[in-house]
C-alpha positions, 0 to 999 in steps of 0.5 A: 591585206595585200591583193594578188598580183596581177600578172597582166599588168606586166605584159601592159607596162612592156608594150608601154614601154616598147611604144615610148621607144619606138616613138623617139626612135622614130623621131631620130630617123626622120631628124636624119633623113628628114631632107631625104625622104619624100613628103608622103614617107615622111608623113608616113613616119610621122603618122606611125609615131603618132600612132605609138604615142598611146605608150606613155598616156599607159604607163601614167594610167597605170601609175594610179591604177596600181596604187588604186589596186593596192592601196583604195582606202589609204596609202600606208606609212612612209610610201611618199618617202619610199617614192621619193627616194626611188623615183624622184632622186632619180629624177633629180639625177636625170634632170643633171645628165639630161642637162649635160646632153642638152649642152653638148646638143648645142642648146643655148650656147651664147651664155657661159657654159657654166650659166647655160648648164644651170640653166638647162637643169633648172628647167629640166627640174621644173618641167621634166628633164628632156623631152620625157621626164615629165612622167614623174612630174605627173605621177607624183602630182597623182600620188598628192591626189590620191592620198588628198581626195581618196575618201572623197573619191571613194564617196562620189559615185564613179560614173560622174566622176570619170564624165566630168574628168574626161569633159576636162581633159578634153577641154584642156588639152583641145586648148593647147592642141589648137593653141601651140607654144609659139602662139601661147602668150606666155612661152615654149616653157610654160606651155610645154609645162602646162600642156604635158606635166600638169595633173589637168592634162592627164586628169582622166587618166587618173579617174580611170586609173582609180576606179579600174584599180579599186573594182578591177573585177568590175573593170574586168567584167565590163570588158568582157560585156562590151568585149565587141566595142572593145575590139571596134573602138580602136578602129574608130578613134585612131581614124579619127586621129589620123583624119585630124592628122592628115587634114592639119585640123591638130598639127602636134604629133603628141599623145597630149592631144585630145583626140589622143584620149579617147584613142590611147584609153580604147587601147588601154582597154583592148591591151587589159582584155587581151592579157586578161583572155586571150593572150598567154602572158609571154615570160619576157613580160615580167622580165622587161616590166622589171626594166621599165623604168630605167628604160624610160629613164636612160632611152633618150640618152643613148638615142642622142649618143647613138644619132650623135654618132650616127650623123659623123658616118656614111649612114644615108646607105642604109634604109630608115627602116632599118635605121629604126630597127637599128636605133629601137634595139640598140636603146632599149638593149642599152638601156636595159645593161645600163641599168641591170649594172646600176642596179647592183651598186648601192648608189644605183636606186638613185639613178635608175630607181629599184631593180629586183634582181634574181640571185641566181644561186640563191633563187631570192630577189633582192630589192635595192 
C-alpha cells in the first residue's frame, strides 16, 4: 500500500538543493577575487562555504530515507531499471558534457585532445563526473545496500546499528580529513574517489536515512521529545567545525569531513522539526523539488560557462557579494530553463532524468 505523501520532504530537498549552489558559487567568487581579497574576507568565504556544505550530506540522506519510507520490506519489480534509466543515463550523459567543460578548462592539455577527452570521461564515470557527480555514484551504491540487507536491516535493532555506522563514518572520514590526496600513497583520483563517492563515507547517512524512513513517526516524535536539543546542537556542532577550521586542525572545506557529520545531521534534524511544526510548506517547495535534480545536474555547468566569461570583462568593480548573488541566481535560474525545456523532449529523461510537468489545460501531470 502506498504511504501518504510527505509534503515536507520538498521543502527539505529545496534547501538542499539552494545549499549545494551556493557552495560552488562561492567558490567561483573566491577563484575570481581570491588575489583581491584580504586574508580574514577570504577566510570568511570559505568559512560561509563550508557552512553551506550540509546540502549535499541532505540530499544523500534523503535518498534512502524516501526509499526507506516507501519501500521498508522490499523494493518492488523493475525499480533498479527505472533508476537506471532516470538517473544513471543521465549520469552517463553528465560525465560526456563535463567531460567537454573540463577540456575547454584547460585540464591535461599535453596529450591529443582526442586522448585527453576519453581521458576525462572515463574518470568522470569512474569517480563522478566534475566535482559533484559523485551523488549518484553514492545513491545507487545505497540502493545495492538497501535491496542486499533490508531484511537484516529490519532484524538488527536500530540503536546499534546507526551507533556503529556512525562509529565507521567517523572513523573513515577522520582518516582522509587528516590524510589529503597529496599525502595518500595511491593518488588525487583514488583518494578523491574513496573519500567522496564510497558507501563508507556516507554509511550513517544511510543507517539514518533507514530507519527515520521505515518509523517516520517514531522519528517524528523523537524530534518533538528533544525539540530543545534540536534547536541547541546546530549551535554546538557547527562551532566545533569552525573551531576546527579556524585553527587548521581539518584544512578540506568539505562536507566529507567528519565533523561535518555530526553538524549536517543536527540540521537535518532542525530542517525535519521545522517543516514538520513550525513552518508552513511555502508553494515554491514543491515546485523547485521537481527541479532538483537537474539543478544538481546542470549548476556546474553553467557556473564554469558564466565565470568563464565573467573573467574576459572588467568585472573587479563589482562587489563578491554581489558577484555571489550574480552567480547563485543566474545558475540555478539556468538550471532550472534548461532542464523545464529537456524535460519536454523525448530524449530529455536521459540528460536531466524525469520531470513532471503541469499540462496546464489539462491540470494533469505528465511524467516523461
Amino acid at each position: 500500500m502506498a504511504r501518504e505523501k510527505l509534503e515536507e520532504i520538498s521543502f527539505i530537498r529545496s534547501i538542499a538543493c539552494l545549499c549545494v549552489v551556493m557552495v560552488h558559487s562561492i567558490t567561483r567568487v573566491i577563484d575570481l577575487y581570491g588575489h583581491q581579497l584580504s586574508s580574514s574576507r577570504e577566510f570568511m568565504f570559505w568559512a560561509v562555504r563550508l557552512f553551506f556544505t550540509f546540502g549535499t550530506p541532505i540530499f544523500i540522506f534523503l535518498s534512502e530515507f524516501l526509499l526507506a519510507y516507501s519501500y521498508s520490506d522490499g523494493v518492488p519489480e523493475g525499480f533498479l531499471n527505472k533508476r537506471f534509466r532516470f538517473i544513471f543515463i543521465p549520469y552517463i550523459s553528465m560525465s560526456f558534457i563535463y567531460g567537454v567543460v573540463m577540456l575547454l578548462e584547460g585540464r591535461q592539455l599535453d596529450a591529443p585532445v582526442s586522448t585527453t577527452y576519453i581521458t576525462l570521461v572515463i574518470r568522470n564515470l569512474l569517480f563522478g563526473f566534475y566535482r559533484h557527480g559523485y551523488f549518484v555514484l553514492v545513491i545507487f551504491q545505497f540502493y545495492f545496500i538497501h535491496i542486499l540487507f533490508n531484511r537484516k536491516l529490519n532484524e538488527w535493532r536500530p540503536r546499534n546499528v546507526l551507533l556503529v555506522s556512525l562509529l565507521v563514518n567517523s572513523l573513515y572520514l577522520g582518516f582522509f580529513s587528516f590524510v589529503g590526496p597529496d599525502e595518500f600513497p595511491l593518488g588525487r583520483e583514488v583518494w578523491q574517489g574513496l573519500s567522496w563517492g564510497s558507501f563508507p563515507s556516507w554509511i550513517f547517512y544511510f543507517a539514518l536515512g533507514f530507519y527515520s524512513g521505515k518509523h517516520y513517526s517514531v522519528f517524528k516524535d523523537k524530534l518533538k521529545q528533544y525539540k530543545k536539543h534540536v534547536f541547541a546542537l546546530p549551535i554546538i556542532t557547527l562551532a566545533i567545525v569552525m573551531y576546527f577550521y579556524a585553527t587548521e586542525t581539518i584544512i578540506i572545506n568539505s562536507s566529507k569531513r567528519f565533523d561535518m557529520i555530526y553538524f549536517s545531521t543536527s540540521m537535518l534534524f532542525l530542517l525535519f522539526y521545522l517543516s514538520a511544526y513550525i513552518v508552513k510548506i511555502p508553494r515554491w517547495a514543491p515546485w523547485l523539488s521537481n527541479y532538483a535534480f537537474g539543478i544538481y545536474l546542470l549548476h556546474m555547468f553553467y557556473l564554469a560557462t558564466m565565470t568563464g566569461i565573467i573573467f574576459r570583462l572588467d568585472y573587479i568593480m563589482i562587489s563578491p557579494v554581489v558577484m555571489l548573488g550574480i552567480l547563485f541566481v543566474g545558475t540555478t535560474t539556468a538550471s532550472i530553463f534548461t532542464t523545464y525545456l529537456l524535460g519536454r523532449l523525448p530524449i530529455g529523461v536521459y540528460i536531466v532524468g524525469n520531470l513532471k510537468i503541469k499540462n496546464k489545460s489539462s491540470r494533469r501531470v505528465l511524467e516523461r
